[in-house]
C-alpha positions as CSV (number, residue, x, y, z in Angstrom):
1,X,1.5,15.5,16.5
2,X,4.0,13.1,15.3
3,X,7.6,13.7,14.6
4,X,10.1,12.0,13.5
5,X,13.5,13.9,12.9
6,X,16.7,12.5,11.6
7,X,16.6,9.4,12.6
8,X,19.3,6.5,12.1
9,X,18.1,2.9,12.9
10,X,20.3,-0.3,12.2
11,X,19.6,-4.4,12.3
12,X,22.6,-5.8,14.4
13,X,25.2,-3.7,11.9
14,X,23.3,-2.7,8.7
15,X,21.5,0.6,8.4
16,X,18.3,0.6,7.5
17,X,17.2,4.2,8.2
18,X,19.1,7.1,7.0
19,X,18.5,10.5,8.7
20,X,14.6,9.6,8.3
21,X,12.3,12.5,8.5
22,X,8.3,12.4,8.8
23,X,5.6,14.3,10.4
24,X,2.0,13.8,10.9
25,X,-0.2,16.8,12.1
26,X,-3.5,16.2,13.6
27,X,-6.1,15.4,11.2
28,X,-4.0,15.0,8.8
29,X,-3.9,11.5,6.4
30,X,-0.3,11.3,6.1
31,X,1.4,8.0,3.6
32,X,4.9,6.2,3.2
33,X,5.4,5.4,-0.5
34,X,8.2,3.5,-2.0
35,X,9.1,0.0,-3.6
36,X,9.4,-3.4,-1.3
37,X,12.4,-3.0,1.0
38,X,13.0,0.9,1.3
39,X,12.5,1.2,4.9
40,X,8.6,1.8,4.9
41,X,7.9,-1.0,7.6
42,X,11.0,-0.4,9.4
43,X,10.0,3.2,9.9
44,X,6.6,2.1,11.5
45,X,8.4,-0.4,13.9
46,X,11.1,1.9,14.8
47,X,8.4,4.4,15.9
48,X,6.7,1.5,17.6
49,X,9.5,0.7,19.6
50,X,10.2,-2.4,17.7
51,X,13.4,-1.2,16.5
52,X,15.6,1.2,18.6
53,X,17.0,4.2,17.2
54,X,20.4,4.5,17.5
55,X,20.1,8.3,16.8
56,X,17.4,10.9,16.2
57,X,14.0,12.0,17.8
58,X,11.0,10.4,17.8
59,X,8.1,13.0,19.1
60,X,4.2,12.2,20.0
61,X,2.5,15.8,20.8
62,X,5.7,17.1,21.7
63,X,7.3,14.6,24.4
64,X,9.7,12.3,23.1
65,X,8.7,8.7,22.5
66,X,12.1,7.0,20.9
67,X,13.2,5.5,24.5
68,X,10.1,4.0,25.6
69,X,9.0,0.4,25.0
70,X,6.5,-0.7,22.8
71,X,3.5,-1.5,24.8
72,X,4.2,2.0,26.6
73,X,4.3,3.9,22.9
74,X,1.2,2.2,22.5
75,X,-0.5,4.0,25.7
76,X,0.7,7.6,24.8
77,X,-1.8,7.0,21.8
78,X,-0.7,5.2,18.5
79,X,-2.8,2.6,17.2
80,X,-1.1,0.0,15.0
81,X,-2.9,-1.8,12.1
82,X,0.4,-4.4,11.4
83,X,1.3,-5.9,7.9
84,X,-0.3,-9.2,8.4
85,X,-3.1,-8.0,10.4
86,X,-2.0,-10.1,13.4
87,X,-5.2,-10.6,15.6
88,X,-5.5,-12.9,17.6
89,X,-6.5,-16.4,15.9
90,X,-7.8,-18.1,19.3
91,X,-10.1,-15.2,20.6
92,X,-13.6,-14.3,19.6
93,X,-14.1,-11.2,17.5
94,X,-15.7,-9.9,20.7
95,X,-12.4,-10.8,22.6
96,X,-10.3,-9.3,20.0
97,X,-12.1,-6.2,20.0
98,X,-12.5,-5.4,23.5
99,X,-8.5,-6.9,24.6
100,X,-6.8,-3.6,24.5
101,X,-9.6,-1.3,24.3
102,X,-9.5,2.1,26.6
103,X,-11.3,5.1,26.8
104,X,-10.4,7.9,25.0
105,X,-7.4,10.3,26.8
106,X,-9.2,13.5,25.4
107,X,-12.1,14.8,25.3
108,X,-14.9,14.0,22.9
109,X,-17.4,10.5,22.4
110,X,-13.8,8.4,21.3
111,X,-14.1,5.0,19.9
112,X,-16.7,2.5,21.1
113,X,-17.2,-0.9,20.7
114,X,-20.7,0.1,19.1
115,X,-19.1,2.9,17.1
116,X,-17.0,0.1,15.7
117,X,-19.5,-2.1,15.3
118,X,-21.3,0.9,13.0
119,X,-18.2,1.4,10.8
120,X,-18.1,-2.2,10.3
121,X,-21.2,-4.4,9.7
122,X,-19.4,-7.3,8.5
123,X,-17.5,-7.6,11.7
124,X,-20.6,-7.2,14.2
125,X,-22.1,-10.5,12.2
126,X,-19.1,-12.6,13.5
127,X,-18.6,-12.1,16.7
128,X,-18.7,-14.9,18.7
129,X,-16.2,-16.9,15.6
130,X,-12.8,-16.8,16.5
131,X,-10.6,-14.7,14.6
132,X,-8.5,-17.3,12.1
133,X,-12.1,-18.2,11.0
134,X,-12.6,-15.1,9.0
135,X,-11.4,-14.0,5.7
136,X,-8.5,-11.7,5.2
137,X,-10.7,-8.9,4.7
138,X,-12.3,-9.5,7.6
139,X,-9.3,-9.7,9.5
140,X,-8.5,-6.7,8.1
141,X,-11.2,-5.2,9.6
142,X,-10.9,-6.8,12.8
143,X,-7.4,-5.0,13.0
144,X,-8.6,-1.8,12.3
145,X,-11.3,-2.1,14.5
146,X,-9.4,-3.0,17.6
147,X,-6.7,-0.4,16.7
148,X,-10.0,2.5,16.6
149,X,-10.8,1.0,20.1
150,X,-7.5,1.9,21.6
151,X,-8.5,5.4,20.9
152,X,-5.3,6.4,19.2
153,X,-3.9,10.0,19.0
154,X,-2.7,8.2,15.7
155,X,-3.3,5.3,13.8
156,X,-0.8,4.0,11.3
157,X,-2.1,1.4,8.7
158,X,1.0,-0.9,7.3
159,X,0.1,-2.1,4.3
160,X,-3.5,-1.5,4.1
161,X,-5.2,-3.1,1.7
162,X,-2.4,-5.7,0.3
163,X,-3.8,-9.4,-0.8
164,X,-7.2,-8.2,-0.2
165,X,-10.3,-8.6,-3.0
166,X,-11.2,-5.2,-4.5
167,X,-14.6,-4.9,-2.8
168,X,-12.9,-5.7,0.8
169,X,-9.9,-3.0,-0.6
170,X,-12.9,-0.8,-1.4
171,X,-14.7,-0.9,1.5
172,X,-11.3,-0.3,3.4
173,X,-10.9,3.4,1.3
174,X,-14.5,4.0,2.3
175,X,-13.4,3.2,5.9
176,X,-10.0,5.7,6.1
177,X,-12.2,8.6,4.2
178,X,-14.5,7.9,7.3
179,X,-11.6,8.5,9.4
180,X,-10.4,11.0,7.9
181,X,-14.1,13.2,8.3
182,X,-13.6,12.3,11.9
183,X,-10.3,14.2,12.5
184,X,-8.8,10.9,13.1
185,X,-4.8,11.4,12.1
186,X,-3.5,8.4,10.3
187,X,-0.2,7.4,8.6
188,X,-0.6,4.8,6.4
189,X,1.6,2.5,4.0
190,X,-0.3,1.1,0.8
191,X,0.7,0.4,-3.1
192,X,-2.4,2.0,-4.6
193,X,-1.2,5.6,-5.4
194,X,-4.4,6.5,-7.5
195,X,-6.3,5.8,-4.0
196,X,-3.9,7.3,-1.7
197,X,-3.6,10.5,-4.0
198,X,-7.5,11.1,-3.2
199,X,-7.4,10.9,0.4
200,X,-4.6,11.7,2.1
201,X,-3.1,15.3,2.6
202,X,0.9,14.8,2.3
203,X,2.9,12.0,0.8
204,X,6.2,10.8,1.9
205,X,8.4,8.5,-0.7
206,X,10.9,6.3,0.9
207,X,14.2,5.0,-1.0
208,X,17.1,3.4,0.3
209,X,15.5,4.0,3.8
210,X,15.4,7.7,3.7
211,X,12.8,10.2,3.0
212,X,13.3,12.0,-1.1
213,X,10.6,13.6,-1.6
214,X,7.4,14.7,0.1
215,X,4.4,17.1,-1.3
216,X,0.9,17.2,-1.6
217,X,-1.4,14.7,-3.8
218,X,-1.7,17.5,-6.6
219,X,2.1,17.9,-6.6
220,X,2.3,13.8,-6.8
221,X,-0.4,13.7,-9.9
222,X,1.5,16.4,-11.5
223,X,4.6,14.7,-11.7
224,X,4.7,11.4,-13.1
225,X,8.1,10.9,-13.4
226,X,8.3,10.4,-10.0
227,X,6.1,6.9,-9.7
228,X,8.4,5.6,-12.9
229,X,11.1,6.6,-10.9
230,X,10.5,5.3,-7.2
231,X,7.0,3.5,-7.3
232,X,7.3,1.5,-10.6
233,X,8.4,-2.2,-10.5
């Protein structure tokens, strides 16, 4: 579904991606793993559009993506939950939710506001307060929410459950095993290995801002060395 093949992205002179390679199938819960600063976030923006590639392929279901601006990457069906959350402080829940939403491209029931609603209780209690009134897990929630109503191809979670308390982070894993059961495909950046290890299906880790090693959670439990290595502070 998603490709991204050899890719070379700077800031003004500096290199910050080095012949980056990732791929998401559909279905698939794919992650980016690596310490602070390693290029995680600067992947997801450059596949967003934020940051241009200067060389490389981006691909979304096989038609190439790494020319087009943001808000149009956005309509061929990738659904961004942003480090920070970033909602929309001055709109109602409601408005938040219901802002960008479409109907789905494909076949199938897609994302509703109801359907949301569902996956999210909290969230359908607050709608009519406006969205720097919640809680940061709330927010959270918010920002998945109105990603889900987009009705991505692909969603990609950037930092996922960071500065959040462990009931709102555990309700959030609840959430992306949901996600996963529904065939949604998600890529998705978070410092809780344990967590990721039991959901998703392949790992990426990121150093230097390149790709140096990618496997499958048991091949990620089975060697240790490699969170002392590249995960550890």
């Amino acid at each position: 579904m998603l490709e991204v093949r050899r890719v070379n992205a700077f800031y003004g002179d500096s290199q910050v991606l080095f012949d980056m390679n990732l791929a998401v199938s559909s279905g698939e819960v794919v992650t980016l793993l690596g310490r602070n600063g390693m290029g995680k976030t600067t992947t997801v923006r450059t596949i967003m559009g934020i940051v241009r590639t200067r060389s490389g392929t981006i691909t979304l279901n096989g038609t190439r993506i790494d020319h087009l601006p943001s808000h149009a990457i956005a309509r061929a069906g990738i659904g961004l939950v942003p480090e920070g959350r970033q909602i929309f402080p001055n709109l109602s829940v409601r408005e938040n939710l219901i802002a960008t939403a479409r109907t789905p491209s494909r076949g199938g029931p897609g994302w509703t506001f109801e359907r949301v609603i569902e996956l999210f209780p909290a969230v359908g209690t607050r709608l009519a307060s406006a969205g720097n009134q919640l809680s940061g897990g709330e927010q959270q929630m918010l920002a998945i929410g109105r990603a889900l109503l987009t009705n991505p191809l692909l969603m990609i979670l950037d930092e996922a459950t960071e500065g959040l308390a462990p009931l709102v982070r555990q309700e959030i894993w609840a959430c992306l095993g949901s996600l996963k059961k529904a065939g949604q495909a998600v890529l998705v950046i978070d410092k809780n290995v344990e967590m990721l290890a039991g959901l998703a299906d392949l790992h990426h880790i990121v150093e230097k801002g390149r790709v140096v090693w990618k496997g499958t959670s048991a091949e990620l439990r089975a060697d240790r060395s490699l969170q002392l290595r590249y995960l550890g502070v």
